[in-house]
C-alpha positions in Angstrom: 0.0 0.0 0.0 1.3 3.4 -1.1 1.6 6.4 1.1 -0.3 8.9 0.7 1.0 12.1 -1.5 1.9 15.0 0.7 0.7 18.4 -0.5 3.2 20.2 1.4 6.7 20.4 2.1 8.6 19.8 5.4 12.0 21.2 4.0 13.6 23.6 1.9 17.3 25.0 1.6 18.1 27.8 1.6 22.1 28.4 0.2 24.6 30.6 1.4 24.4 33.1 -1.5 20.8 33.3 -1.3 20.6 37.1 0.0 23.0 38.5 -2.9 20.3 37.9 -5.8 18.1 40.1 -7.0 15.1 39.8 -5.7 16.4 39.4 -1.9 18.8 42.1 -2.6 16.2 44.5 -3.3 13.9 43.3 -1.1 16.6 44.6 1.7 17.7 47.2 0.1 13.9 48.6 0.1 12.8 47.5 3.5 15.7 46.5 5.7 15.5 43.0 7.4 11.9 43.5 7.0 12.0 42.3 3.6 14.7 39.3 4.4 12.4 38.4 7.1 9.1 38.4 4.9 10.5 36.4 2.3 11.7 33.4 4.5 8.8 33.7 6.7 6.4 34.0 3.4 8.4 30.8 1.8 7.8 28.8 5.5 4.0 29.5 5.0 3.9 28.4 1.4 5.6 25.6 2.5 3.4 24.4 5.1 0.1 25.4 2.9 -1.5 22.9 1.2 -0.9 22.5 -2.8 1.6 25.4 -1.7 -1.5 28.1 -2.1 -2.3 31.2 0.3 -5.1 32.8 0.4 -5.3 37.0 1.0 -8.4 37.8 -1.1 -9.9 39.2 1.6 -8.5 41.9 5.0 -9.0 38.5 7.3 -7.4 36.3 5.6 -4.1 39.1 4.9 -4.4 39.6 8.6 -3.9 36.1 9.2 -1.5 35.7 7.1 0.4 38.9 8.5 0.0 37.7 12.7 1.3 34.1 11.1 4.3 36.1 9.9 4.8 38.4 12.5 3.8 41.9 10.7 1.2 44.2 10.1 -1.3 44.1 7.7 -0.6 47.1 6.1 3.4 46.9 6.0 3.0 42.9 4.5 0.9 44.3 2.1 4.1 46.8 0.7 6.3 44.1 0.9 4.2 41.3 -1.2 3.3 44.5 -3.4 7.2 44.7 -4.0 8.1 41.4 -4.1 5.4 40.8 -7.3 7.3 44.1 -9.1 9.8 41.8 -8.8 8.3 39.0 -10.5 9.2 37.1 -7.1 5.2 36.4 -7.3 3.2 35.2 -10.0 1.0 39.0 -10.6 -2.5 37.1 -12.1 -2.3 35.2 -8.9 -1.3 37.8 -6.7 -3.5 40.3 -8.3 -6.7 37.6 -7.9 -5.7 37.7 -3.5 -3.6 34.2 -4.4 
C-alpha cells in the first residue's frame, strides 16, 4: 500500500548566497530586514500550505497571514506588493488575492 502524497513540504534549503540575488537584494535594500524576514517567513508558509497556495483575497485572511508572519497588515501588504514588481510572485495570482 502506497503512502499517501503529501501536498506540502517539510524542508527547503536555503544556500549561502541566497541574500546577494536580485530579488532578496532588493527586497533589503527597500525595507531593511523586514524584507529578508518576509521572504523566509512568506516561503515557510507556502511551504506548510497545502498544494503550496495562500489565500489573501480578503483583509481577514491578509491579517492572518500577517499575525502568522509576524507583521502588520498594512506593512506585509508593501512588501508582497514589492516582491510581485519583482516578478518574485506570480501577478494574475497575486493580483486575484492568491
Amino acid at each position: 500500500m502506497a503512502r499517501p502524497q503529501k501536498q506540502t513540504v517539510e524542508y527547503f534549503s536555503h544556500d549561502a548566497t541566497a541574500g546577494h540575488g536580485r530579488t532578496l537584494s532588493v527586497l533589503y535594500n527597500h525595507f531593511g530586514h523586514e524584507g529578508i524576514s518576509a521572504w523566509w517567513l512568506l516561503l515557510e508558509q507556502l511551504s506548510l500550505a497545502r498544494n503550496h497556495i495562500l489565500n489573501i483575497k480578503n483583509g481577514e485572511d491578509t491579517e492572518f497571514l500577517a499575525a502568522r508572519m509576524h507583521f502588520k497588515p498594512e506593512r506585509l501588504k508593501e512588501i508582497l506588493a514589492k516582491m510581485m514588481e519583482l516578478d518574485a510572485l506570480d501577478r494574475t495570482l497575486f493580483k486575484g488575492g492568491v
